[in-house]
C-alpha positions as CSV (number, residue, x, y, z in Angstrom):
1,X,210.8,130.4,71.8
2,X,207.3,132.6,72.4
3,X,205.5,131.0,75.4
4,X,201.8,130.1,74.7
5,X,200.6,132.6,77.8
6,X,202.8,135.0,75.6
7,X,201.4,134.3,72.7
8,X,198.0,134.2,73.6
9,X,198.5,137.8,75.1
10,X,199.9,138.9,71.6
11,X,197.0,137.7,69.6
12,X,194.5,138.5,72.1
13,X,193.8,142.0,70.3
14,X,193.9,140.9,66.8
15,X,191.5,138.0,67.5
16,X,189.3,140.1,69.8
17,X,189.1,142.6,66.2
18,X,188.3,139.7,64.0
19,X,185.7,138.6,66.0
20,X,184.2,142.1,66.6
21,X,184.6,142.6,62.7
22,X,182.2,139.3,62.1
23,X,179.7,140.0,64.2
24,X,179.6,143.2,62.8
25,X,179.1,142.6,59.2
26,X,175.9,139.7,60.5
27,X,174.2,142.7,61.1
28,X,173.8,143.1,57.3
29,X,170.6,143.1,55.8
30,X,170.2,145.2,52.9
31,X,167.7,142.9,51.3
32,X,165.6,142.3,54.6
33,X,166.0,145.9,56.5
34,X,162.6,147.3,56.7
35,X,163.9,150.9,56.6
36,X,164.1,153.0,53.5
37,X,167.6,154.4,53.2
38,X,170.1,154.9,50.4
39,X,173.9,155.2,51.4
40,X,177.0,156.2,48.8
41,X,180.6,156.0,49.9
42,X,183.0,159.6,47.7
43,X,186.0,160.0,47.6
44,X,187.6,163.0,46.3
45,X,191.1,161.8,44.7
46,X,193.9,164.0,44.4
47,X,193.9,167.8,45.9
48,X,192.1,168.7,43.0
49,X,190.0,166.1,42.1
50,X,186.0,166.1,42.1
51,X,184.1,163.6,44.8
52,X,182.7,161.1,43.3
53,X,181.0,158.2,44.1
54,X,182.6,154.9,44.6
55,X,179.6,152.8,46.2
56,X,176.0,153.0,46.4
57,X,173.6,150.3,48.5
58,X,170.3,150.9,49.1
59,X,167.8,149.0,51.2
60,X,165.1,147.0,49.4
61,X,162.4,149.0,51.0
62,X,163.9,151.9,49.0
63,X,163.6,149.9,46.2
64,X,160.1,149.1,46.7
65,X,159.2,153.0,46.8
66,X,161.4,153.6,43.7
67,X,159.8,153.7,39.8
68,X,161.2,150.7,37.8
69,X,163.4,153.1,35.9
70,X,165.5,153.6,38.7
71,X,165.5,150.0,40.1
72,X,167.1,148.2,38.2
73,X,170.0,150.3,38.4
74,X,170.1,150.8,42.1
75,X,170.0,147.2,42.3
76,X,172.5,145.7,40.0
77,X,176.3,145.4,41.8
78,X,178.2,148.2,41.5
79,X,181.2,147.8,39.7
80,X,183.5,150.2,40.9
81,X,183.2,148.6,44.6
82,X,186.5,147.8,46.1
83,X,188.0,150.9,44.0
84,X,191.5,151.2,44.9
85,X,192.7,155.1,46.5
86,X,195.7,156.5,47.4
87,X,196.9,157.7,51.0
88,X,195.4,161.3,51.3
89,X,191.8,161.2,49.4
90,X,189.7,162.2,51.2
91,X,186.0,160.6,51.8
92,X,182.7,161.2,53.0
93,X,179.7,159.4,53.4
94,X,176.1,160.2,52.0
95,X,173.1,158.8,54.1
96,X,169.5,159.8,52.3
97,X,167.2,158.8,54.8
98,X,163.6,158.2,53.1
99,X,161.7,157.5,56.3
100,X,159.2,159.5,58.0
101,X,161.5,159.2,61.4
102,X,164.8,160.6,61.9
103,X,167.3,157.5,62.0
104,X,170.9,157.2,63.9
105,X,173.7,156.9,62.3
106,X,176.9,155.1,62.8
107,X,180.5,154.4,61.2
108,X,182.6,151.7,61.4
109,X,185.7,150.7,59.7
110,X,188.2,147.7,59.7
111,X,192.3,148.7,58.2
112,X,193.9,146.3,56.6
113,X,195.4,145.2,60.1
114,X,192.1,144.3,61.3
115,X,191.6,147.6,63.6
116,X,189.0,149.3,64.0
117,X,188.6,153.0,63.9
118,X,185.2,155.5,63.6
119,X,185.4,158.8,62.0
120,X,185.0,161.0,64.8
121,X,185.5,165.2,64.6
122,X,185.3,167.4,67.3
123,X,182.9,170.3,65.6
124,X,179.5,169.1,65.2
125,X,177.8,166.8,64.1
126,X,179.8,164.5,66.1
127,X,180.4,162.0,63.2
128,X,180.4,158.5,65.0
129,X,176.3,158.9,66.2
130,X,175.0,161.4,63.7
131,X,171.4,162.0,63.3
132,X,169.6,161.8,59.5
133,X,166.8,163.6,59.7
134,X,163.3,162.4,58.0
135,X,163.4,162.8,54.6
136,X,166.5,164.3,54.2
137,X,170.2,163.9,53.0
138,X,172.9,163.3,55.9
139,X,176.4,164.2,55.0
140,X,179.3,162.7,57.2
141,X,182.0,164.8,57.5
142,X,179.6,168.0,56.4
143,X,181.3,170.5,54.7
144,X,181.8,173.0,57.1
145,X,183.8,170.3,59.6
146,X,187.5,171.6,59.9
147,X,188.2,167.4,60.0
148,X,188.3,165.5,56.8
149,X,187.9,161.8,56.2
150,X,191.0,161.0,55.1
151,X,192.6,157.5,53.6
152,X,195.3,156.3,55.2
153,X,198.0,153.6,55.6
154,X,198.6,150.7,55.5
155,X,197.7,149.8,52.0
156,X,195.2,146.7,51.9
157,X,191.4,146.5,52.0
158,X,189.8,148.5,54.2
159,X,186.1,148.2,55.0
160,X,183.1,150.4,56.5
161,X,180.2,149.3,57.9
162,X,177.3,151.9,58.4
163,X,174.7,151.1,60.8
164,X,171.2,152.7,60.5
165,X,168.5,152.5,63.4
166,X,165.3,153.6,64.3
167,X,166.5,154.4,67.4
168,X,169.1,156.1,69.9
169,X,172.4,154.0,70.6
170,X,173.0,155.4,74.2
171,X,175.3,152.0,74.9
172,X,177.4,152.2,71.9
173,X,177.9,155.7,72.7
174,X,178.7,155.3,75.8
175,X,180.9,152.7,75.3
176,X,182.6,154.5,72.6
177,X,182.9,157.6,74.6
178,X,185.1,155.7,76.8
179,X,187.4,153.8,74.0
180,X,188.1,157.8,72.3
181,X,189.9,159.5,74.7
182,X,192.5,160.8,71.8
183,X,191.6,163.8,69.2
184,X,191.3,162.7,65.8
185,X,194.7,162.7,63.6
186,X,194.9,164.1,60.6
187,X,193.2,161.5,58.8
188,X,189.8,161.9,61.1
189,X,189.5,158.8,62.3
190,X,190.1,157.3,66.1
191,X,191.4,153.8,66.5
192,X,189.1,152.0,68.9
193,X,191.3,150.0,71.3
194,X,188.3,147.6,72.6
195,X,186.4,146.8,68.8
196,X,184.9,143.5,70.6
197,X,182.9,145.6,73.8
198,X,181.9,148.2,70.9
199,X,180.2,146.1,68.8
200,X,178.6,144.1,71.4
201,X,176.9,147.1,72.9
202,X,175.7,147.9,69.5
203,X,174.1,144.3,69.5
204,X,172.7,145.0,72.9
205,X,171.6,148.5,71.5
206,X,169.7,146.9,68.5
207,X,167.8,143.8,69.9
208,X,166.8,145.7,73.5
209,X,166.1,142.4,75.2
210,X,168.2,140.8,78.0
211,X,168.9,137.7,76.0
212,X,172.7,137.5,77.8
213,X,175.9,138.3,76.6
214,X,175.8,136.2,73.7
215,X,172.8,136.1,72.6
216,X,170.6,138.8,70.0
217,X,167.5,138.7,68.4
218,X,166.8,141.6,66.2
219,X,164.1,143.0,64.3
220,X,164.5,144.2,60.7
221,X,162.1,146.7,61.0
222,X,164.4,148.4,63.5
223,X,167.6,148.8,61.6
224,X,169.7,148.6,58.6
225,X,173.6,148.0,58.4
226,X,175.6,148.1,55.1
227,X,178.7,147.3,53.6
228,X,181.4,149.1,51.5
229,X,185.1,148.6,50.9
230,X,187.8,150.2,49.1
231,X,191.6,149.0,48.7
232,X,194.3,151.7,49.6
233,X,196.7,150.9,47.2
């Protein structure tokens, strides 16, 4: 008995998501990036459990810099990928940036409703555009942020996309800084109510060319995105 204008208005957020979700992980390019970066997903389980790490990518120009000792088993799949954690375990992200430049640094995450949310806490750094600095190790949440990262319903796969770029994102921001007008919840994160505008101002960020709306070309040299998921069980 739905009408189809109705219907179409219903499903206009969830396919505007989707959509926003694909173009998002076509950014990947582990194997082609030209930066040097390695990124782990922890999660601490349990009040009193110890972080640990429950997915590591790297770049293959970190590979390249890397003795063979160590590439072989930076390079083979990672086996506990898709771990499944409960409601309340809390993450953080670990981005070891091996350039000589500081790289930007951005979260993005799909629930297993297909929304969107960034993990975004109001002491600094201001974990949605952080800044790894050359040669050093990036921690988002850091320690001392009163926020955590925390899992949370509904129970599905959840996946996180970190994007990596040589340079600012001042359209992203600012199109973000628009979409988070709420605090962060207890679980850290911000749902994003316009995922399709985000991630196309990310595109425009990346390719810096007026190509039109629909249209990117972007150099590898220039960024790296990267993919983890974990199933909230």
């Amino acid at each position: 008995g739905e009408s189809v204008g109705g219907a179409l208005r219903r499903l206009q957020p969830l396919l505007e998501s989707l959509l926003a979700a694909k173009l998002l992980r076509l950014t990947s390019n582990q194997a082609s990036s030209c930066l040097a970066v390695r990124v782990a997903l922890r999660a601490q389980m349990g009040m009193e459990g110890r972080p640990e790490t429950i997915a590591l990518h790297c770049t293959e120009r970190l590979l390249q810099k890397l003795p063979d000792a160590f590439k072989n088993v930076l390079s083979s799949p990672a086996p506990i990928n898709n771990k499944s954690l409960a409601i309340g375990d809390r993450l953080s992200c670990v981005i070891e940036n091996l350039m000589d430049i500081p790289l930007y640094v951005i979260i993005f995450s799909f629930d297993a409703r297909g929304r969107m949310l960034v993990p975004s806490f109001v002491s600094s750094p201001y974990a949605s555009d952080a800044i790894a600095l050359p040669n050093e190790t990036l921690v988002i949440p850091q320690p001392k942020t009163p926020f955590n990262w925390s899992v949370s319903a509904p129970q599905g796969l959840v996946s996180v996309q970190v994007v990596v770029s040589r340079q600012p994102l001042p359209k992203t921001a600012a199109a973000l800084a628009q979409s988070l007008q709420q605090a962060p919840n207890s679980t850290g994160m911000i749902a994003v109510n316009n995922p399709l505008q985000i991630v196309q101002a990310l595109l425009a960020d990346l390719h810096q060319q007026d190509m039109g709306n629909d249209n990117w070309m972007l150099d590898v040299n220039d960024w790296a995105t990267l993919d983890f998921a974990y199933r909230v069980a």
